[in-house]
N, CA, C and O of each residue as an XYZ file, in Angstrom:
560
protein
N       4.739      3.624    -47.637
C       5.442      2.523    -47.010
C       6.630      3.040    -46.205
O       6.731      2.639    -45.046
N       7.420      3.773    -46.626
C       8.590      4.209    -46.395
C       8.248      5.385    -44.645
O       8.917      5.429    -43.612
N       6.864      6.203    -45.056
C       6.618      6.941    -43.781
C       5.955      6.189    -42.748
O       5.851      6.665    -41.617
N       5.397      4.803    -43.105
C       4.789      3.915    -42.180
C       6.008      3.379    -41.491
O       5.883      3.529    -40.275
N       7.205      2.777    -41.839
C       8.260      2.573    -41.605
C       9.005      3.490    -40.122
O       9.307      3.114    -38.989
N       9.107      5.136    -41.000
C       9.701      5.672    -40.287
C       8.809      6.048    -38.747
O       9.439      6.197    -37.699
N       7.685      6.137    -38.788
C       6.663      6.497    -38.397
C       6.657      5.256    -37.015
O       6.356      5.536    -35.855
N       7.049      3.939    -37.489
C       7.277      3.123    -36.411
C       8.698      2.510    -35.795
O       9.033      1.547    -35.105
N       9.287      3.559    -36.407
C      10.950      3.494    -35.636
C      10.790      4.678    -34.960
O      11.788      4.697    -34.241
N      10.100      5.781    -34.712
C      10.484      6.723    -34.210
C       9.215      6.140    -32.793
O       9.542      5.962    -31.619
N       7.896      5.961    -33.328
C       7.232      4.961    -32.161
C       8.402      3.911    -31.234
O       8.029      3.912    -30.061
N       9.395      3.229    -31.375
C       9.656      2.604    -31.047
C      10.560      2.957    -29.963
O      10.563      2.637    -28.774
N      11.526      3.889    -30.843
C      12.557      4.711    -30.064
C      12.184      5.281    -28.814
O      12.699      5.010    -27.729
N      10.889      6.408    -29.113
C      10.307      6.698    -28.327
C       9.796      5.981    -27.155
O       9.852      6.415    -26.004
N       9.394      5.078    -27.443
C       9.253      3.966    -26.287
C      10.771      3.670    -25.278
O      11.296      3.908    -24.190
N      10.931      3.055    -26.439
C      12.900      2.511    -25.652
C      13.178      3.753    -24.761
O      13.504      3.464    -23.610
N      13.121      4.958    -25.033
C      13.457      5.955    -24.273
C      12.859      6.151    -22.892
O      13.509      6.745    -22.032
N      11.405      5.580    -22.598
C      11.197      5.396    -21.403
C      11.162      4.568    -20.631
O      10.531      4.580    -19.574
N      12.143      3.355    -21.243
C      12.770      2.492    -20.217
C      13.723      2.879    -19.556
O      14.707      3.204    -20.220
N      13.822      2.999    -18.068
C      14.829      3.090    -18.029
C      15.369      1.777    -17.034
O      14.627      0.817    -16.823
N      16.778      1.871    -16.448
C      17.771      0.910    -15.731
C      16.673      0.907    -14.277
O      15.959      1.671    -13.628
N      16.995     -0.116    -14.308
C      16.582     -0.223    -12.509
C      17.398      0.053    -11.402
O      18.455     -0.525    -11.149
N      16.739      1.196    -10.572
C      18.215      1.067     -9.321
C      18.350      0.271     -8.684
O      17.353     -0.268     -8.203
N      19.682     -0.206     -8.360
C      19.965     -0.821     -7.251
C      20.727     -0.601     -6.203
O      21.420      0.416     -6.176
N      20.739     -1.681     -4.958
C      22.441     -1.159     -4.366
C      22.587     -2.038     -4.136
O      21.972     -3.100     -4.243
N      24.084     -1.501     -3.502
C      24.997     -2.947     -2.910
C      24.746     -3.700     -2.555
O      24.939     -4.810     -3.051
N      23.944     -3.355     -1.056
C      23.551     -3.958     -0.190
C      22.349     -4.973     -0.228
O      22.377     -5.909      0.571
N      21.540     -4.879     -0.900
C      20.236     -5.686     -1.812
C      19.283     -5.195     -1.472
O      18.161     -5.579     -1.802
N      19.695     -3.602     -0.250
C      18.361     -3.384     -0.063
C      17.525     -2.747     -0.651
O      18.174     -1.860     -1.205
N      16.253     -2.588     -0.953
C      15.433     -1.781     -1.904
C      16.010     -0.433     -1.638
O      16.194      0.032     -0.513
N      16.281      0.159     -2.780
C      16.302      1.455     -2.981
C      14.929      2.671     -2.740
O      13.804      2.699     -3.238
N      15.689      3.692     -1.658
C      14.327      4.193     -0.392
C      12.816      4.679     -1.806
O      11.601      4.538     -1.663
N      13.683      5.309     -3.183
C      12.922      5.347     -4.383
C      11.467      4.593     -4.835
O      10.458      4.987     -5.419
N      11.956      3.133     -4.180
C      10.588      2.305     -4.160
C       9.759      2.207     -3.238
O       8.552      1.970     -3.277
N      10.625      2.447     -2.175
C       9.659      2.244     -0.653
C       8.571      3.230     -0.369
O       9.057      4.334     -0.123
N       7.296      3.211     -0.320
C       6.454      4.002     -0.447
C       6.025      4.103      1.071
O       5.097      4.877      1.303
N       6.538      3.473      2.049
C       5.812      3.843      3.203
C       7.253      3.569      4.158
O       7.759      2.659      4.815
N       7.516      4.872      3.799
C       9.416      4.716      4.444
C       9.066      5.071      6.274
O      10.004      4.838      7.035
N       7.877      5.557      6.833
C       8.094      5.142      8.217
C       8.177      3.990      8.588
O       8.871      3.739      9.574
N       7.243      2.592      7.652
C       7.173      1.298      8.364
C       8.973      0.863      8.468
O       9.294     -0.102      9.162
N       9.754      1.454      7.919
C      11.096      0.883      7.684
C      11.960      1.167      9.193
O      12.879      0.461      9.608
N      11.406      2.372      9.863
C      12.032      2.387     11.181
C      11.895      1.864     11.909
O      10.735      1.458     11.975
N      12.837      1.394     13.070
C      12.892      0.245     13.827
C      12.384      1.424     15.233
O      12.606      2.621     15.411
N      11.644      0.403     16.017
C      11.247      1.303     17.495
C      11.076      0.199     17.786
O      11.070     -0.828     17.106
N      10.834      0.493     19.481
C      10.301     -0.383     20.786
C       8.889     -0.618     20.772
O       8.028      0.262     20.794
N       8.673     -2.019     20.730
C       7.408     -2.779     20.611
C       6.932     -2.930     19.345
O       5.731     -3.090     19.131
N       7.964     -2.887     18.263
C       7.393     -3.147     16.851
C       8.404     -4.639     16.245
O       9.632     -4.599     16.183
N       7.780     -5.557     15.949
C       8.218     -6.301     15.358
C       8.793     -6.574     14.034
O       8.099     -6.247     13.071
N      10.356     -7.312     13.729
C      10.350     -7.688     11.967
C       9.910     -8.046     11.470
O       9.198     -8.833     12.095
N       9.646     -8.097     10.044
C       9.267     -8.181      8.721
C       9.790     -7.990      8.029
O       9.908     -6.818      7.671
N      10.597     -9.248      7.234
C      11.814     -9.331      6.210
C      11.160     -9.744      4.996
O      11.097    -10.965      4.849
N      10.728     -9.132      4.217
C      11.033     -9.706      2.636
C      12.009    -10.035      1.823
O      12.966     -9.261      1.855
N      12.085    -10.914      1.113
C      13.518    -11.279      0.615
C      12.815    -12.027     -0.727
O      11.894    -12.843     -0.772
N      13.539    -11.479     -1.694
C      13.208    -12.290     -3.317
C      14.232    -12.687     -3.407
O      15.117    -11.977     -2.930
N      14.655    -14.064     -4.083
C      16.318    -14.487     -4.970
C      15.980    -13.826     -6.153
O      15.013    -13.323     -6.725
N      17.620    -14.112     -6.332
C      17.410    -13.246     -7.430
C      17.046    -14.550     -8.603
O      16.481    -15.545     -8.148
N      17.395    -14.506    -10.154
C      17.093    -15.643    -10.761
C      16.601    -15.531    -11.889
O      16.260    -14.378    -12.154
N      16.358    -16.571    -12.974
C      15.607    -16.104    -14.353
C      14.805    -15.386    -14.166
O      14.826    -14.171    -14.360
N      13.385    -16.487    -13.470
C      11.794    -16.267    -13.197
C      11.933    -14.796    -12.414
O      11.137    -13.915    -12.739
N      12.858    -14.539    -11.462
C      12.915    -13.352    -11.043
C      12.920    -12.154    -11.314
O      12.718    -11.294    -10.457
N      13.178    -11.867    -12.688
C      13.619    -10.785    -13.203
C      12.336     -9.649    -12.846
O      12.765     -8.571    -12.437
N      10.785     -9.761    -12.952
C      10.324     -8.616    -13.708
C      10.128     -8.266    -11.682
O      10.472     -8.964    -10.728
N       9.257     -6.540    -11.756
C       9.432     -6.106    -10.715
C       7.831     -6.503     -9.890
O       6.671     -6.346    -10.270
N       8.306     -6.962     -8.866
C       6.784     -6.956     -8.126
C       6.330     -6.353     -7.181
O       7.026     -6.672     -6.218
N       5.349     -5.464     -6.785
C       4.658     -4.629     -5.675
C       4.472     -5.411     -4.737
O       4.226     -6.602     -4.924
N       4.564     -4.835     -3.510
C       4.876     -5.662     -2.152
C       3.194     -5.019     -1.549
O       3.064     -3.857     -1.932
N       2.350     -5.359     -0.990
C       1.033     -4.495     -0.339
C       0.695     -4.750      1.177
O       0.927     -5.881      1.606
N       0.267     -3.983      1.868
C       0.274     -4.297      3.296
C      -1.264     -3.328      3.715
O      -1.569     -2.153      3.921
N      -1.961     -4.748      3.673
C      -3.115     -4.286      4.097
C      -4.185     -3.573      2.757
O      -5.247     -3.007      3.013
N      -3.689     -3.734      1.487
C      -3.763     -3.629      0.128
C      -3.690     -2.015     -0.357
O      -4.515     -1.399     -1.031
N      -2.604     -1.614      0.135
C      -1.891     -0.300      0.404
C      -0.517     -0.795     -0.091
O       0.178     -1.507      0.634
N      -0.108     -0.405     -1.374
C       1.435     -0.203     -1.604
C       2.470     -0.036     -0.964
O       2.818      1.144     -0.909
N       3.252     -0.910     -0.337
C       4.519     -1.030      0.429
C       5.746     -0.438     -0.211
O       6.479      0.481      0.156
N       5.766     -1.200     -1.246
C       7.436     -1.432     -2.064
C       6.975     -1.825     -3.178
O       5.905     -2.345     -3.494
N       8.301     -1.389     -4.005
C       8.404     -2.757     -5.630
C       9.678     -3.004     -5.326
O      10.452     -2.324     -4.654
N       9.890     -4.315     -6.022
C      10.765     -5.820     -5.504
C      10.908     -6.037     -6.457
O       9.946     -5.984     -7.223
N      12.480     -6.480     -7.025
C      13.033     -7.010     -7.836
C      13.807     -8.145     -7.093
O      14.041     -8.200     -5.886
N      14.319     -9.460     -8.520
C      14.859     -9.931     -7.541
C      16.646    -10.175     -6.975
O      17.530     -9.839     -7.764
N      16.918    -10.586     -6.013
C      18.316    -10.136     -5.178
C      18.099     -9.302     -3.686
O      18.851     -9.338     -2.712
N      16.708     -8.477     -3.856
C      16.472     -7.596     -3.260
C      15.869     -7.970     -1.787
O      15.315     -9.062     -1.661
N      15.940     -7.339     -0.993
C      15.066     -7.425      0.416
C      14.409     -6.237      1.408
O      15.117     -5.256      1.635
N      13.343     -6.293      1.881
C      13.597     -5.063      2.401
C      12.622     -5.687      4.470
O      12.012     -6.704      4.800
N      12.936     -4.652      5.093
C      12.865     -4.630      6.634
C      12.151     -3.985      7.259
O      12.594     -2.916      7.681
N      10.543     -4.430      7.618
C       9.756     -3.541      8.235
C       9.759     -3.854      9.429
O      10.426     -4.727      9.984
N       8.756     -2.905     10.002
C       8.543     -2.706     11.711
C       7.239     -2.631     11.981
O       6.766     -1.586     11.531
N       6.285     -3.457     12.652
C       4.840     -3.742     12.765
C       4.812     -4.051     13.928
O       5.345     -4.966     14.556
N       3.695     -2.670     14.393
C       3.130     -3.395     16.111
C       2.235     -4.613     15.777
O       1.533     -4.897     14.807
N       2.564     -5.299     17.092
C       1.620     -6.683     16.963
C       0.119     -6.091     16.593
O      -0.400     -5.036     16.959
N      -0.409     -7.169     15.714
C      -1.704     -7.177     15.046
C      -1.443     -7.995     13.894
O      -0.385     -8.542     13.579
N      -2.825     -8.004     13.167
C      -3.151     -8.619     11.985
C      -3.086     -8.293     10.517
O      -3.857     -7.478     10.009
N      -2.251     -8.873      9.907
C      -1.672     -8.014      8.829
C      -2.098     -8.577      7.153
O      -1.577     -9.659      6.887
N      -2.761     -8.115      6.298
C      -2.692     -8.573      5.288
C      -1.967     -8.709      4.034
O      -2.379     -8.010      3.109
N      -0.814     -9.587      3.782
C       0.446     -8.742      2.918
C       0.390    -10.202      1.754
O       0.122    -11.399      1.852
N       0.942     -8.966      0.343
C       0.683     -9.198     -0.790
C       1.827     -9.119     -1.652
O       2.720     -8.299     -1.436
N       1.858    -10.001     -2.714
C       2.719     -9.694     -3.898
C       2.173     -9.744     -4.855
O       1.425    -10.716     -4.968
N       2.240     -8.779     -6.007
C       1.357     -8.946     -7.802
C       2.633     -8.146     -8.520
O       3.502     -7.518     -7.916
N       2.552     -8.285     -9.621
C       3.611     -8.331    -10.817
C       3.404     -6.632    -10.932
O       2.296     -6.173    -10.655
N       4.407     -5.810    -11.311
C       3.889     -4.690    -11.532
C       3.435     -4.525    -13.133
O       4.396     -4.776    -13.860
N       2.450     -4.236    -13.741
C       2.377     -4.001    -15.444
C       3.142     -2.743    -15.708
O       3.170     -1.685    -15.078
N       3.971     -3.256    -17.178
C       4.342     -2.199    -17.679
C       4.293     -2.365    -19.054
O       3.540     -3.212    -19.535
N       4.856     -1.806    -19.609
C       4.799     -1.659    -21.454
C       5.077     -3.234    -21.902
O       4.271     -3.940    -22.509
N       6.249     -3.573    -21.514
C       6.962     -4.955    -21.743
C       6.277     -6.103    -21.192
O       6.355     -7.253    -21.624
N       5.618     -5.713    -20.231
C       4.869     -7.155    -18.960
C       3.681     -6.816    -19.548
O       3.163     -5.708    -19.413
N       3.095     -7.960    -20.373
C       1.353     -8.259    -20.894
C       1.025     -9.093    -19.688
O      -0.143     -8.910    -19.343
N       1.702     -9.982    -18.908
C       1.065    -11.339    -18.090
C      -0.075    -10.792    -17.516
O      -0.214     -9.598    -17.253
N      -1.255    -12.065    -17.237
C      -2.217    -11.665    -16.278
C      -1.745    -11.624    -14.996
O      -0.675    -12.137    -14.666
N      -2.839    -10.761    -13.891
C      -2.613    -10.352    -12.998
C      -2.259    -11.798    -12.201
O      -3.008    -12.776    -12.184
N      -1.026    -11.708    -11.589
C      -1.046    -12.761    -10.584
C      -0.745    -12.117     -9.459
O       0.055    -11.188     -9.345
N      -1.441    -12.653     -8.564
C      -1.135    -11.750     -7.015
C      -1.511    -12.905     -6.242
O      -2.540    -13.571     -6.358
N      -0.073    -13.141     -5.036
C      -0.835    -13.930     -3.826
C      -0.528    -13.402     -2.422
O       0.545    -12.858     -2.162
N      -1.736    -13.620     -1.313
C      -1.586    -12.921     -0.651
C      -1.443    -13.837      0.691
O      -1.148    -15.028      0.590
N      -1.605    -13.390      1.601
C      -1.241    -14.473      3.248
C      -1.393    -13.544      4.050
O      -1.064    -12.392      3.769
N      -1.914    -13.886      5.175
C      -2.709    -13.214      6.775
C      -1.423    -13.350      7.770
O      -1.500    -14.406      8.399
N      -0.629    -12.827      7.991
C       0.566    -12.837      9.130
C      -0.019    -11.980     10.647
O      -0.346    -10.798     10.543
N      -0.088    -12.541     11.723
C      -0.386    -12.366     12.588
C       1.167    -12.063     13.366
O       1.984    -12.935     13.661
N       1.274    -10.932     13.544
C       2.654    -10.462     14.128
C       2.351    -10.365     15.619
O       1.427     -9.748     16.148
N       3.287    -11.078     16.182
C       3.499    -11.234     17.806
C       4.668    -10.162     18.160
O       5.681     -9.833     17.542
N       3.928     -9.604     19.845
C       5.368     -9.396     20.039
C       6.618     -9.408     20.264
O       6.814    -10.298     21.092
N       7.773     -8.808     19.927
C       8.678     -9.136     19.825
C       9.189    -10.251     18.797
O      10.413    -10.306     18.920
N       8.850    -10.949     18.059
C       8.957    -12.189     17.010
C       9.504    -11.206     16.012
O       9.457     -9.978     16.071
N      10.084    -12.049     14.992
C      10.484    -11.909     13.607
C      10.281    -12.692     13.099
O      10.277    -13.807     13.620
N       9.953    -12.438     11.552
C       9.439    -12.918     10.491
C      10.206    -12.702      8.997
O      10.768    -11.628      8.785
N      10.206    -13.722      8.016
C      10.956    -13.984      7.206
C      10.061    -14.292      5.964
O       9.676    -15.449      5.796
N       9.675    -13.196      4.988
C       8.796    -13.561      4.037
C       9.615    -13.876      2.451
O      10.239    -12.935      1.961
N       9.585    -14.897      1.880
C      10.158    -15.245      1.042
C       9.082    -15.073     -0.474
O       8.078    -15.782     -0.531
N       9.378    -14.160     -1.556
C       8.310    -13.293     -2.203
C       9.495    -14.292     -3.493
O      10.712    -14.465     -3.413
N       8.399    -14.825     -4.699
C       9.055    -15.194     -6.019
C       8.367    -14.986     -7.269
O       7.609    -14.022     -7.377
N       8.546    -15.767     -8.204
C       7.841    -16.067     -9.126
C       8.388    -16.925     -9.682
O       9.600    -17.132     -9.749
N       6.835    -17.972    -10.499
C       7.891    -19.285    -11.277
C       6.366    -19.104    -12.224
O       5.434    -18.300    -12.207
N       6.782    -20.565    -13.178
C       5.771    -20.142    -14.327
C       3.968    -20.056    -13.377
O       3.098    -19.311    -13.829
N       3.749    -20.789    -12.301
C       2.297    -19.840    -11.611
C       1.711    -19.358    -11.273
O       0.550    -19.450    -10.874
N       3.181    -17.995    -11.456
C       2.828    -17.153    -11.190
C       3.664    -16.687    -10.027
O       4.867    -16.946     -9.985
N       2.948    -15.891     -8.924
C       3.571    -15.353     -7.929
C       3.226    -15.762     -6.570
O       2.069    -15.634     -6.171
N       3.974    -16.154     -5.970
C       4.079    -16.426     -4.739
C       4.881    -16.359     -3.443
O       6.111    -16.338     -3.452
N       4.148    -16.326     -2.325
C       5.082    -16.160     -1.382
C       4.556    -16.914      0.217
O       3.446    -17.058      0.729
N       5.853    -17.253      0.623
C       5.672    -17.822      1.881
C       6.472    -17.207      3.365
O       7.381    -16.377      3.339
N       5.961    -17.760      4.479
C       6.378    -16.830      5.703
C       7.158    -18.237      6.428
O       6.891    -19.423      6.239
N       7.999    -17.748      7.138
C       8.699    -18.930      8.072
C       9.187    -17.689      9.144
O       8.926    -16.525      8.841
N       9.883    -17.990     10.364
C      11.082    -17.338     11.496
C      12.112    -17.731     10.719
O      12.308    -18.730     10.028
N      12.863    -16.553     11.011
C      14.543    -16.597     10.721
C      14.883    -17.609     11.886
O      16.046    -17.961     12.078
């Protein structure tokens, strides 16, 4: 009893130990750490915005993968935002929960077809509430 005990405090610890803090910054913007496709983040001539933006908030808390074209963008917490650059075309972009030790939820992922014009900007508003995950597009 006593080594079953210890046997699952040291399981536990062990765990706790690979949580770690989430980075952040000041500024709310994703930390470059998450951004997995740090060229789309540069701004050039003839590429259009693409703003993601989560509030921050209860439902907000856990982290969600951003996908573009179902290719890993970013992970998104919320407070956070981040600023891409897309030549005009047809874009397929996504949000799903990331799993981790702590997150059992089923997969929720929703996705939306943004047709980027040129020169336009775009304003994608990425959340979660109890149905999960969702997100919508408007102009700034």
């Amino acid at each position: 009893m006593i080594k079953a005990l210890a046997a699952s405090i040291t399981v536990a610890l062990a765990l706790a130990a690979c949580a770690t803090p989430v980075q952040r910054t000041a500024s709310g913007d994703i930390p470059p750490a998450r951004v997995y496709i740090k060229s789309m983040t540069e701004q050039a001539e003839g590429l259009s915005r693409v703003q993601f933006q989560r509030p921050g908030g209860l439902l907000n808390n856990d982290m969600l993968e951003l996908t573009i074209n179902d290719v890993t963008l970013a992970q998104i917490i919320g407070g956070e935002h981040l600023t891409i650059w897309l030549k005009p075309g047809s874009y397929d972009l996504g949000a799903k929960r990331v799993h981790t030790l702590t997150n059992s939820s089923s997969s929720s992922e929703d996705k939306l077809t943004l047709q980027v014009r040129p020169g336009a900007s775009y304003q994608l508003q990425v959340g979660t509430d109890l149905g999960g995950v969702k997100m919508r597009t408007g102009t700034p």
